[in-house]
C-alpha positions, 0 to 999 in steps of 0.5 A, a space after each residue: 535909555 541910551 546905552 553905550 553898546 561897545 560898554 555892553 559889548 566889553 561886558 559881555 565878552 568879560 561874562 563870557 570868559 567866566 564860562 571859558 570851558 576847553 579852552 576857548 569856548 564859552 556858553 552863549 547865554 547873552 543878549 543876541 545883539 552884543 552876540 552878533 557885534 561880537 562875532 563881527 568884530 571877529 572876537 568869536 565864532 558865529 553865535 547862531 546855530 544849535 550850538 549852545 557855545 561859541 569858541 573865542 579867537 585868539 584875539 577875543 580870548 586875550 581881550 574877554 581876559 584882559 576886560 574881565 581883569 579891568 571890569 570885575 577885578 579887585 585889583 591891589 
């Protein structure tokens, strides 16, 4: 199957704000893939480590509410 990776990135980022806990950080329980994409687009902190969260940037936290919103939301 050929995934839309930016669709899987959208989602996981929106996922990750479910789990929002100080904050700005999130578990990182996700795919390391969409992980990695993340962090390179500068929407959150370099998920590898011992650290068992990553902190969102300001950007990344606007946008991981806005995508949870847009995708999961059950809008009016």
């Amino acid at each position: 199957m050929d995934l839309d990776s930016s669709k899987i990135d959208d989602a996981v980022l929106a996922l990750l704000y479910l789990g929002l806990h100080d904050g700005v950080r999130a578990w990182k329980g996700f795919n390391w893939d969409a992980m990695d994409r993340l962090h390179q687009a500068g929407l959150i902190s370099d998920p590898r480590g011992k650290a068992k969260s990553v902190d969102f940037s300001e950007e990344g936290l606007k946008r991981a509410e806005l995508l949870l919103n847009e995708l999961f939301g059950k809008g009016d």
